[in-house]
VOLUM-528880 format. One line per 3 residues: number of its first residue (from 1); for each residue x, y, z of C-alpha. Coordinates in nm, 3 decimals, always signed. Layout:
BEGIN
NUM) X,Y,Z  ... $
***
This chain:
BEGIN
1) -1.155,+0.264,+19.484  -1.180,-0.066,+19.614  -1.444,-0.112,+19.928 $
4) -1.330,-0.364,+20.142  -1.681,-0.399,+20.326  -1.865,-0.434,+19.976 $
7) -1.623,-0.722,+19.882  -1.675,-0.914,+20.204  -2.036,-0.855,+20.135 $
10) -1.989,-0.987,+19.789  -1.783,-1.282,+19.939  -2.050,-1.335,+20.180 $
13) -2.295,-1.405,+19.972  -2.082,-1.572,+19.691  -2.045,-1.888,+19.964 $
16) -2.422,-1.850,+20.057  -2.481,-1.859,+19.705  -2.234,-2.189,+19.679 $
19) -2.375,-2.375,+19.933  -2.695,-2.377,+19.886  -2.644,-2.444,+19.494 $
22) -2.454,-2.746,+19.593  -2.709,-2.843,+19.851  -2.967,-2.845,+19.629 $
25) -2.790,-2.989,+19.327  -2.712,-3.296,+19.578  -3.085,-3.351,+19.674 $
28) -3.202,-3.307,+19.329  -2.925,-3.579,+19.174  -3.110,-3.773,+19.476 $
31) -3.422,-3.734,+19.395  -3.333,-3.800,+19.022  -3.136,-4.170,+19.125 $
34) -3.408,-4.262,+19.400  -3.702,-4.198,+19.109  -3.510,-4.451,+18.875 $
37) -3.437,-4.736,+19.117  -3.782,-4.712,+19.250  -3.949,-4.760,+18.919 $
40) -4.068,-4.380,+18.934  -3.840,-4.193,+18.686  -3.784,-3.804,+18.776 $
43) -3.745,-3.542,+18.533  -3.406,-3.425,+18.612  -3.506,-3.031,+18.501 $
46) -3.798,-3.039,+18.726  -3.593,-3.204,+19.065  -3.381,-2.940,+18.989 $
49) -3.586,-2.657,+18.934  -3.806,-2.795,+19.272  -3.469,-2.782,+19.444 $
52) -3.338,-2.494,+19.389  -3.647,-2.286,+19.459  -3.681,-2.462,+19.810 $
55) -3.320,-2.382,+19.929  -3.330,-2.050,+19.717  -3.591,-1.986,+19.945 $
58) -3.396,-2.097,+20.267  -3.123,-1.845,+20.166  -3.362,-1.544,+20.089 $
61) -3.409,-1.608,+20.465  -3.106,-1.654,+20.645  -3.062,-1.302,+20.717 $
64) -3.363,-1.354,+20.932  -3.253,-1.646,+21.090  -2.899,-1.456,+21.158 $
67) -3.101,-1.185,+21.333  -3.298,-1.411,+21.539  -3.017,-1.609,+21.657 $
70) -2.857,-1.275,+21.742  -3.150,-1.184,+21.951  -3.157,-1.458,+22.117 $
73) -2.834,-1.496,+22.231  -2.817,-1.415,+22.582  -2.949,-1.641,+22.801 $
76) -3.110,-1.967,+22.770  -3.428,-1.874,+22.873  -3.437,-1.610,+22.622 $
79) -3.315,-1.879,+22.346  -3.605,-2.133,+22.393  -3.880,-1.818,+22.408 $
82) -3.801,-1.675,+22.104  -3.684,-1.985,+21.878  -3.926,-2.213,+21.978 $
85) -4.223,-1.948,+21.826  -4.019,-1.829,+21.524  -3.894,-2.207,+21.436 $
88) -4.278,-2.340,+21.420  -4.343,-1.993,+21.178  -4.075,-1.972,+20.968 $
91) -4.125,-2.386,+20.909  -4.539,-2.346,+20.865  -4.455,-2.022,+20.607 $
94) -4.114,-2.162,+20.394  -4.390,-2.494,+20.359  -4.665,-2.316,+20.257 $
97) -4.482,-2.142,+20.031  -4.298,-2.417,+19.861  -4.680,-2.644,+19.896 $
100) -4.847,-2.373,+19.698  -4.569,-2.313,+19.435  -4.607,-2.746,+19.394 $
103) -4.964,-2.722,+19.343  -4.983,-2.436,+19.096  -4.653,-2.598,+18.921 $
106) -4.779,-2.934,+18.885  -5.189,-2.941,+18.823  -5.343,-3.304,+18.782 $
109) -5.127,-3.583,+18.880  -4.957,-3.808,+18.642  -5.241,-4.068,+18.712 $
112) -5.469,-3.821,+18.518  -5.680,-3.741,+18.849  -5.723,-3.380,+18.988 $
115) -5.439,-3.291,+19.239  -5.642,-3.070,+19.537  -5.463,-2.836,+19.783 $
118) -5.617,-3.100,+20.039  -5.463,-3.395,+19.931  -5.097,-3.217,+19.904 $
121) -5.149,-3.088,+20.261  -5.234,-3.473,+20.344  -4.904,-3.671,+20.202 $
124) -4.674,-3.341,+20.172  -4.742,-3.110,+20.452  -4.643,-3.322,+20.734 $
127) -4.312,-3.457,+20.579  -4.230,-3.051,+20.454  -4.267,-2.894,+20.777 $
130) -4.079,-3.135,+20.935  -3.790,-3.077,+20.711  -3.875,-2.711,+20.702 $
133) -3.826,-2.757,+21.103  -3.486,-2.941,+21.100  -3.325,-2.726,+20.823 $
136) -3.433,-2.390,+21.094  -3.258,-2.529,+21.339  -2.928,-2.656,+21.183 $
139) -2.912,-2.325,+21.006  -2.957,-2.217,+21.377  -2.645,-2.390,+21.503 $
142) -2.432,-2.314,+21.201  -2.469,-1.949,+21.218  -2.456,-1.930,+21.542 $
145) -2.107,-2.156,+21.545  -2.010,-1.885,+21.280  -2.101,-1.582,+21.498 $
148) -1.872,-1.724,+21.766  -1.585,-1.820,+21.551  -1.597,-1.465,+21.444 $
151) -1.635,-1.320,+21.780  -1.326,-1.559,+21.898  -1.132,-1.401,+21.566 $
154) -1.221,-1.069,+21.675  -1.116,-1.126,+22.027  -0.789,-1.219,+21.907 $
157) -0.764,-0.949,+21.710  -0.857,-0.730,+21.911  -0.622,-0.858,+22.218 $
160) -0.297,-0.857,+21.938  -0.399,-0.492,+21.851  -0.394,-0.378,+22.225 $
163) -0.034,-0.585,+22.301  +0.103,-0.361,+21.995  -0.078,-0.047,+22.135 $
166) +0.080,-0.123,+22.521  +0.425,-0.183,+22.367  +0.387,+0.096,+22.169 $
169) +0.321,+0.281,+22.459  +0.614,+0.196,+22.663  +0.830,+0.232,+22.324 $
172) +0.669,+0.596,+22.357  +0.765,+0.659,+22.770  +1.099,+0.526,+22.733 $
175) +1.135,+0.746,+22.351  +0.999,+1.043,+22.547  +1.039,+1.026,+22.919 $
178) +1.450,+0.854,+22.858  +1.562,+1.093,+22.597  +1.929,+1.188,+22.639 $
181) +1.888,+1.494,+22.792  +1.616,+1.374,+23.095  +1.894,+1.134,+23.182 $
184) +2.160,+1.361,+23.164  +1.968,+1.624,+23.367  +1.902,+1.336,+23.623 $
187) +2.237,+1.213,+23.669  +2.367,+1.615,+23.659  +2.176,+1.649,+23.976 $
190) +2.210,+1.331,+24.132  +2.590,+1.390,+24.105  +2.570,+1.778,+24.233 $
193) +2.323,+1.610,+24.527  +2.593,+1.361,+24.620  +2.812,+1.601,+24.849 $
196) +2.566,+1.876,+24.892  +2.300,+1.626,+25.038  +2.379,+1.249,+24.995 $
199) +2.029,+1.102,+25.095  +1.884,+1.331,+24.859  +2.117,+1.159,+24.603 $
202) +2.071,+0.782,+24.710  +1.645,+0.900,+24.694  +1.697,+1.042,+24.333 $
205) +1.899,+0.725,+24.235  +1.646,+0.453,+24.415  +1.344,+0.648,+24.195 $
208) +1.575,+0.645,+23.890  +1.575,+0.261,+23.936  +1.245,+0.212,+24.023 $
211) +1.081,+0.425,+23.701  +1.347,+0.176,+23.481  +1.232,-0.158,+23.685 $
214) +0.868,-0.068,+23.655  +0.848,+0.090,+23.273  +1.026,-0.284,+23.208 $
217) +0.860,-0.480,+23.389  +0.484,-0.391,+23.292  +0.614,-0.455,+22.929 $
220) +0.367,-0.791,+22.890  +0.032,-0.702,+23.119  -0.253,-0.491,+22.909 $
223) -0.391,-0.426,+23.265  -0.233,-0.369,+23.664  -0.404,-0.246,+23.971 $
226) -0.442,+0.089,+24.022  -0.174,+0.094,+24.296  +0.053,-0.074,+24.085 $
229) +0.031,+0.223,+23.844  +0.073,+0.473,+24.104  +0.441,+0.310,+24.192 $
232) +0.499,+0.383,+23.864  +0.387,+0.740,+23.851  +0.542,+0.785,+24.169 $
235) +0.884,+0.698,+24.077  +0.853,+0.890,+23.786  +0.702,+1.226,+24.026 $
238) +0.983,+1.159,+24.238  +1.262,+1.198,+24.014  +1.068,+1.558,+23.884 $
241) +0.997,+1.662,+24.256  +1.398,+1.608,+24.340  +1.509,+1.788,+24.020 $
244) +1.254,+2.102,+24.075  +1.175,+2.108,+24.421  +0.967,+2.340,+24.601 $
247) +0.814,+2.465,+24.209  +0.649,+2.176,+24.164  +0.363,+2.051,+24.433 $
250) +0.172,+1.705,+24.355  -0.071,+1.546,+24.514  -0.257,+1.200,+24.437 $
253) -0.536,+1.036,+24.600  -0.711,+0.721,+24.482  -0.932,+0.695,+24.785 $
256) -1.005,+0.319,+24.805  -0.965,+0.247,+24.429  -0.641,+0.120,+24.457 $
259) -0.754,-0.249,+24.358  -0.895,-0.185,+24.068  -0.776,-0.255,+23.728 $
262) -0.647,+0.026,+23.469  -0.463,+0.014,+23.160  -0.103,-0.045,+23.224 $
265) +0.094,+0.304,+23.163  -0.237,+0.509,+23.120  -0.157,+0.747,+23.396 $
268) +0.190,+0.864,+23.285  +0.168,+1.043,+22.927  -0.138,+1.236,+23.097 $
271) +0.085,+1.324,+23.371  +0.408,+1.416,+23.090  +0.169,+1.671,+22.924 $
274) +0.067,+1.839,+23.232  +0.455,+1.893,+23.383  +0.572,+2.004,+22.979 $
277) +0.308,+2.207,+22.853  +0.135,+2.318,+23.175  +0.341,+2.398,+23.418 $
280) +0.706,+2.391,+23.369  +0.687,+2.640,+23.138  +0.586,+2.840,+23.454 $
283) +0.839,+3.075,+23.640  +0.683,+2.985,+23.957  +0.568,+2.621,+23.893 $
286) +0.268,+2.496,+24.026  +0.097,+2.228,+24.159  -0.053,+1.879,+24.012 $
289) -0.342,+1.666,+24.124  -0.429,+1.296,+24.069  -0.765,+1.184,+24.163 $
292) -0.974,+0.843,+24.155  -1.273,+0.746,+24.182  -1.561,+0.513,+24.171 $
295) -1.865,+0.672,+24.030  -2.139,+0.361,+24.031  -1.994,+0.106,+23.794 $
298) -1.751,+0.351,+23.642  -1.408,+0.448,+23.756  -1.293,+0.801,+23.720 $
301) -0.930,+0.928,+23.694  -0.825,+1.281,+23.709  -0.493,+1.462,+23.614 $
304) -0.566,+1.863,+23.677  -0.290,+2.097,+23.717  -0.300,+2.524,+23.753 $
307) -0.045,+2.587,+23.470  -0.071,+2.792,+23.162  -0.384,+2.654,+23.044 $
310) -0.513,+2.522,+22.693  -0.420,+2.725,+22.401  -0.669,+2.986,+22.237 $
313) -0.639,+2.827,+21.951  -0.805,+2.516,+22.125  -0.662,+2.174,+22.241 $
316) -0.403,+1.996,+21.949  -0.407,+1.641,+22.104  -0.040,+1.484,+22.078 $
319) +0.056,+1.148,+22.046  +0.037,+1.088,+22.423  -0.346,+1.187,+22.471 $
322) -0.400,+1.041,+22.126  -0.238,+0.694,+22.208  -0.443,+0.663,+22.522 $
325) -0.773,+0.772,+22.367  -0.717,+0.501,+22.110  -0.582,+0.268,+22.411 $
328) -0.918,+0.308,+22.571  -1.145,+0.300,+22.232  -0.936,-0.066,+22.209 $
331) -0.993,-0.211,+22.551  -1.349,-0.104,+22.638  -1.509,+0.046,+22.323 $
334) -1.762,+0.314,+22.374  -1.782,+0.229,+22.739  -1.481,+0.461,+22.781 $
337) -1.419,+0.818,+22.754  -1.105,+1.089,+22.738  -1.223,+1.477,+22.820 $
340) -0.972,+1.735,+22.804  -1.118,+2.062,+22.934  -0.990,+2.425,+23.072 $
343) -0.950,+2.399,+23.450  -1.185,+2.641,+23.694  -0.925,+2.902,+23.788 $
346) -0.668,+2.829,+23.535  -0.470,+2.508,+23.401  -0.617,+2.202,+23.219 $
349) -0.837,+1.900,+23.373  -0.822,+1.537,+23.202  -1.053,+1.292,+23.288 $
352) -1.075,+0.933,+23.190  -1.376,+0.783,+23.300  -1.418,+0.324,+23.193 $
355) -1.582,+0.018,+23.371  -1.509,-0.024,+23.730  -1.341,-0.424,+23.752 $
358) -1.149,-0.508,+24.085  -0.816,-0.708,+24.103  -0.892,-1.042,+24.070 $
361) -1.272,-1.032,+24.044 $
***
């Protein structure tokens, strides 16, 4: 079965690989051309072999590097503490390293005399922490200019998936909420309403309008105020409160909530499962509550009703609650949450709890 995050590992490290093959290819064909013009020839096997150890070695630790840049990502204060420290170490060990491996490799110089440890540390250690130094920190920049292309990428991604989720959505209210028979119901008791109590009629009709304008109009914003998506709810109540009257008692209160931002149409599937599977399957009806609030940096939104309750075979979520859980998974990750419980004295209680953000902050 193919294992689509074992082949971008594999491609990962493929390029890694790449690069720094053809990095140090290029510096040993340098060293190789420098050696002749000076005089000085090179053996090509040993440039190459020198080479590809050093950058070998680079690569073993760009994980670490990753990390570190990761770490130090937020803030520039944070940045300068922790790469400063790590730039100087990483430099003094990938040197030492590569210093030692030169000494053991090569023994006495070609001039016959003894090559010490000292005198490599003299004329090599300067010049190969310095480079040890510079290659840190433009690994530095490039994977952190890859981190944020990716993030960017993801971003878009992520913003694409959530359009197709919102229209989705309002393919879903107008699939569910429109369906032949909800209009046909409508317009049966707008036109028995007409003679028997016009305003009644010309109320039904203005709501009728109002749930098409708004469903419509929302069809391009991922996010509206919260009293934006009470008009909507509202319009959509009002057309259910005019077709079953006195069975059906609602009641919503966002306290002083009403600026901030919620996902656009987040309210009304909630609201849809209550009224069809809670309580107007009831003789008597019943009533239905929407609540808001602000708890610290959260906002909370309630839809409880005192209908027939959850099944005893437990909850089976629907596409409604399922398309809003995944909604709010999409848009704020695990800072967001969907709890469907039994009510306290009968019926169900939803709560959606996700970052508090005010219109236009």
């Amino acid at each position: 079965m193919h294992d689509p995050t074992r082949a971008h590992k594999l491609k990962t490290f493929g390029l890694a690989f790449g690069f720094w093959t053809v990095l140090a290819l290029s510096y040993a064909a340098s060293s190789v051309l420098g050696g002749i013009s000076e005089g000085h020839p090179v053996a090509w096997y040993r440039a190459l072999s020198w080479n590809l150890i050093d950058f070998y070695l680079w690569m073993a630790l760009t994980p670490l590097v990753s990390w570190l840049g990761r770490l130090g990502a937020h803030g520039w204060r944070r940045f300068w503490l922790l790469h400063i420290p790590s730039s100087i170490g990483l430099a003094v060990l990938q040197s030492a390293v590569m210093l030692l491996l030169f000494f053991w490799w090569c023994g006495p110089s070609p001039r016959g005399n003894v090559l010490t440890l000292g005198d490599l540390l003299r004329n090599e250690g300067i010049y190969k922490f310095h480079l040890a130094l510079l290659t840190y920190w433009m690994m530095l920049v490039v994977l952190r200019g890859f981190a944020s292309w990716r993030s960017l990428r993801d971003e878009r991604y992520r913003s694409a998936q959530l359009e197709t989720q919102l229209a989705q959505s309002q393919l879903q209210v107008l699939r569910m909420q429109l369906q032949p028979h909800f209009l046909f119901n409508t317009l049966n008791a707008i036109s028995a309403l007409t003679v028997a109590d016009p305003q009644q009629a010309k109320l039904m009709i203005a709501r009728l309008s109002d749930f098409l304008r708004l469903t419509l109009e929302e069809r391009h914003v991922q996010q509206v105020p919260l009293s934006r998506e009470v008009q909507f709810l509202e319009s959509y109540l009002g057309i259910q409160q005019v077709r079953f009257q006195d069975r059906l008692v609602t009641h919503v209160d966002v306290g002083d909530t009403g600026n901030a931002m919620v996902p656009s149409l987040i309210l009304q599937p909630l609201v849809e499962n209550a009224l069809r599977h809670g309580l107007l399957s009831k003789n008597d009806g019943g009533a239905l509550r929407i609540i808001a609030r602000r708890i610290e940096d959260e906002l909370q939104l309630c839809v409880e009703d005192d209908g027939l309750g959850l099944p005893s075979t437990g909850a089976v979520e629907g596409v409604g609650l399922s398309n809003t859980r995944a909604r709010l998974r999409a848009m704020f990750g695990d800072k967001a949450s969907l709890d469907l419980t039994p009510r306290s004295g009968g019926g169900t209680h939803v709560a959606l709890r996700f970052p508090f953000v005010e219109s236009g902050a």
